[in-house]
N, C-alpha and C positions, 0 to 999 in steps of 0.2 A: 130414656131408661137404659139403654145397651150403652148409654154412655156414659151415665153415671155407675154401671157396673165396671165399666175398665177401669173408673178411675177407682174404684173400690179395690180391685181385682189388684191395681198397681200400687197403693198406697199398703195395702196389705202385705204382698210381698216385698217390698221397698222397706216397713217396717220388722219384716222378718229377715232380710240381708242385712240391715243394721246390726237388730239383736246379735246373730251369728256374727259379726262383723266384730262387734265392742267386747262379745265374749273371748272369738279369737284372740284378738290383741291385751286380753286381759295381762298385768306383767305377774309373774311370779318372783315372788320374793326369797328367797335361798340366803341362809346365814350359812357360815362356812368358819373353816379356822386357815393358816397357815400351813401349808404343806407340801415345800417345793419338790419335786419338779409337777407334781399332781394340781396344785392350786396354792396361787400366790397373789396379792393385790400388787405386787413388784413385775409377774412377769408379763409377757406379752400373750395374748387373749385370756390372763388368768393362770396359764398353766397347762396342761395337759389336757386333762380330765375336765378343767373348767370347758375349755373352746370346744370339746365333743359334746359337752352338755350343750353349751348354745348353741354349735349347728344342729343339734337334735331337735332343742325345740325352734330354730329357725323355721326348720321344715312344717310346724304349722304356723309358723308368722306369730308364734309365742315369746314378746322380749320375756326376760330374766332379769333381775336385780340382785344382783352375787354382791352380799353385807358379809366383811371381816370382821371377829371376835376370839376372845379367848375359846378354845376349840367347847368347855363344855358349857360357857352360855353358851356356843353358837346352836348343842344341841340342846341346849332350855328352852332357846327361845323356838325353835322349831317344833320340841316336844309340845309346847302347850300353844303353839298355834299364833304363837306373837308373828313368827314367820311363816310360809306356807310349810320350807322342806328344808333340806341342808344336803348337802354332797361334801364326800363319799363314804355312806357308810357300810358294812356289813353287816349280813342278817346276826341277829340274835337274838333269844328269846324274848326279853325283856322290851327289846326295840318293835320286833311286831307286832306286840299289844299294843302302840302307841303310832305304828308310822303303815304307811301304803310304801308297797318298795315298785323301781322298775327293774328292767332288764338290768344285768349287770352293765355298766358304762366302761369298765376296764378290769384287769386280772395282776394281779398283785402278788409277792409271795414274800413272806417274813420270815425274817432269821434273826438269831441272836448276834448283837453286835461286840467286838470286845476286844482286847487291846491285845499283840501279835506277842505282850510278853506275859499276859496270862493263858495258859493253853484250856481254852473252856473245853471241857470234855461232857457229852450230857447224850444220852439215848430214851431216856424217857425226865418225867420231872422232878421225880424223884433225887435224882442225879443234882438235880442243882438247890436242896436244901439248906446248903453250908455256905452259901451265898446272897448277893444283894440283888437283884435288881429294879433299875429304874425306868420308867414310863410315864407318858404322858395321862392326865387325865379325863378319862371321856374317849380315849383309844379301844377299840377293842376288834381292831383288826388281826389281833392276835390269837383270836377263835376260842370257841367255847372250851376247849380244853384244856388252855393259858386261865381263862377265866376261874373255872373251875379249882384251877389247883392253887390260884392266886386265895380265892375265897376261901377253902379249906385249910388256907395255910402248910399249906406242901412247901410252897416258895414263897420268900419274903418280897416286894416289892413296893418300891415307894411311887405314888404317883405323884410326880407333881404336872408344873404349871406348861410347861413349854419341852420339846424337844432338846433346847440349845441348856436345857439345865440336866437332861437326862446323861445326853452324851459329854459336859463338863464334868458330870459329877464320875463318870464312866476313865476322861483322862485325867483327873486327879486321882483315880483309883477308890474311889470312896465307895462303886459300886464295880461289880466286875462283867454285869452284861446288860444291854438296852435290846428288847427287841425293836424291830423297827423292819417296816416295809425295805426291802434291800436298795429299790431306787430312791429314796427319800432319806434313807440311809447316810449313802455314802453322797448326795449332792446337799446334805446339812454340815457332814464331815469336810466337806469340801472348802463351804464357806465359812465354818468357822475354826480350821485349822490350815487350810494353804497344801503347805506341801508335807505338813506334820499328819497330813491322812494316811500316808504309809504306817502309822504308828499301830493302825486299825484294823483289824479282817472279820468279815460275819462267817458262822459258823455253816458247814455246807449242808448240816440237817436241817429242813425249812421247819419252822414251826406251823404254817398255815399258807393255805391259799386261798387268796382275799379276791372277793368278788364286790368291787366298791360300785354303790349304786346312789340312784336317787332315791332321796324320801319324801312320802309329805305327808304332815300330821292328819291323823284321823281326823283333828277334829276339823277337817275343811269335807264340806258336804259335795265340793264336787273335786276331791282329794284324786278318787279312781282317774276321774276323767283327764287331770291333770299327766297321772302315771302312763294315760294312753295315748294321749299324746305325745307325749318323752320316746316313748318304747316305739310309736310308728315312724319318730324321724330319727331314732339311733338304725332301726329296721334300715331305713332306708341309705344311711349312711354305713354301713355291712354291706348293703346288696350294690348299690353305685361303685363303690371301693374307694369312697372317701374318707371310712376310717382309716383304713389303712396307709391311706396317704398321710395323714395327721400322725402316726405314731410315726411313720420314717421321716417327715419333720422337725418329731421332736427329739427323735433319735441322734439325725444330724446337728441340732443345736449343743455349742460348747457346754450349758449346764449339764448333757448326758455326757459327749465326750471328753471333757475334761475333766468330770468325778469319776464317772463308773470304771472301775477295771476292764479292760478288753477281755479278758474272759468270760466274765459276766454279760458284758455287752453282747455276744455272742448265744450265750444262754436265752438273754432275755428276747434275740432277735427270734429266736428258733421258736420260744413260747407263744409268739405271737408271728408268727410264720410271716415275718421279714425276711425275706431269702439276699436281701444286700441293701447296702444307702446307695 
C-alpha cells in the first residue's frame, strides 16, 4: 500500500512538472512591422528592442516567434488575436480596450523631421496648419496629442504604407515634415539616402516621449500571465545590468554610429544613463 502511494505521490507530481513544464515553453507569437534600429528581420537578434524582448522572456524559458508584416496588419492581426501580441507599441486609448500592456521595454522620443532648406518653425500645433505632413499607418507613437489634432483636423496628414514613402515624399518636397522616433529617424535616412542625410535635421521640440511596450491581445485568457512574465525577465535584466549592456551594444554598432549625429548620440546616451561606450 505505502508503495503504491509513492508511486501515486510521483506520477502525480511528475504529471504536474510536465504541465508547468509544456506551459513554460509554450512559444508566443508577436507580429511586428519594420523598424530599424528597434526591429528589423535584416538585423542581428531583430534589432534593439527585439533581443530585450527575448532575453526578457528567455528569463522564464518563454521562445517567441517574431512574424514581419505591413506594420498595420501586424496590429490586426495581434488586435483580434490571430497573434498573441506585437512590439513596440505605445499606450493609447483606443489600444487598451483591446491589448494587456508590459513594462515599458525602451524610451523613445519623436520630433518632427524636415529638410535643413525648409526652416519648420512650430510651438504648438496649431503652427503647423499651412502644411503637410506624412506618416506611417498604424504609427501612433506620436502621442495622444499628435492624434488628437490629426483627427480634428488642426494638421493635415497623410498616412501611408511605409516609412521609406513618408521620408521620399518629405525629399521630393511634396510634404514638409515626417514625425518620426529620432533613432529610427535618422538610421532610415541613412539607408535610403547615403551621404544625402545631411540634407535632413529633426526639429529640437520633441513632440512626445514614447514608452514602446509589449502587448497581447485581450482576447488570450492567459494574456496577463503572459505580460508577467515579460515584466519579471525585463525586471531582471534592469536589475543584473544586462539591459544596459545591450543598449551600449547597440550604441557601438555602425547602424547607431554612422546615422545619428554625435550630438544627438550624446543626448540619447545621457537619457538612458550610458556614461561612455
Amino acid at each position: 500500500m505505502l508503495r503504491l502511494k509513492t508511486v501515486l505521490f510521483v506520477l502525480f507530481f511528475g504529471i504536474c512538472f510536465c504541465a508547468q513544464a509544456a506551459k513554460r515553453m509554450q512559444t508566443v507569437t508577436l507580429s511586428t512591422g519594420e523598424w530599424a534600429p528597434f526591429i528589423s528581420s535584416s538585423l542581428e537578434n531583430n534589432g534593439l528592442i527585439a533581443q530585450i524582448t527575448k532575453e526578457a522572456f528567455a528569463h522564464s524559458e518563454t521562445p517567441i516567434d517574431l512574424q514581419f508584416f505591413p506594420w498595420a496588419r501586424a496590429a490586426e492581426l495581434s488586435k483580434n488575436g490571430e497573434r498573441n501580441g506585437t512590439i513596440a507599441f505605445v499606450h493609447l486609448p483606443d489600444r487598451e480596450k483591446v491589448y494587456y500592456y508590459s513594462e515599458p521595454i525602451y524610451t523613445g522620443y519623436y520630433a518632427f523631421f524636415h529638410l535643413k532648406s525648409y526652416p519648420l518653425k512650430w510651438r504648438d500645433y496649431n503652427d503647423l496648419k499651412d502644411i503637410t505632413i506624412a506618416t506611417t499607418r498604424g504609427y501612433g507613437g506620436m502621442g495622444d496629442k499628435f492624434i488628437t489634432a490629426e483627427e480634428k483636423g488642426v494638421i493635415k496628414v497623410l498616412r501611408l504604407t511605409s516609412d521609406t514613402q513618408s521620408f521620399a515624399m518629405l525629399m521630393s518636397e511634396r510634404v514638409q515634415a515626417v514625425p518620426s522616433d529620432v533613432e529610427v529617424g535618422y538610421v532610415y535616412l541613412r539607408k535610403l539616402y547615403g551621404a544625402e542625410t545631411n540634407k535632413f535635421t529633426h526639429h529640437p521640440r520633441m513632440i512626445n516621449r514614447a514608452e514602446y511596450c509589449l502587448v497581447i491581445s485581450k482576447k488570450l485568457k492567459n494574456g496577463p500571465e503572459i505580460i508577467a512574465r515579460f515584466n519579471a525577465g525585463l525586471k531582471h535584466l534592469h536589475k543584473s545590468g544586462r539591459y544596459k549592456e545591450i543598449l551600449r551594444s547597440w550604441y557601438q554598432k555602425p547602424i547607431y554610429k554612422n546615422a545619428l549625429p554625435p550630438a544627438y548620440m550624446k543626448e540619447l546616451m545621457a537619457q538612458h544613463g550610458i556614461e561612455k561606450l
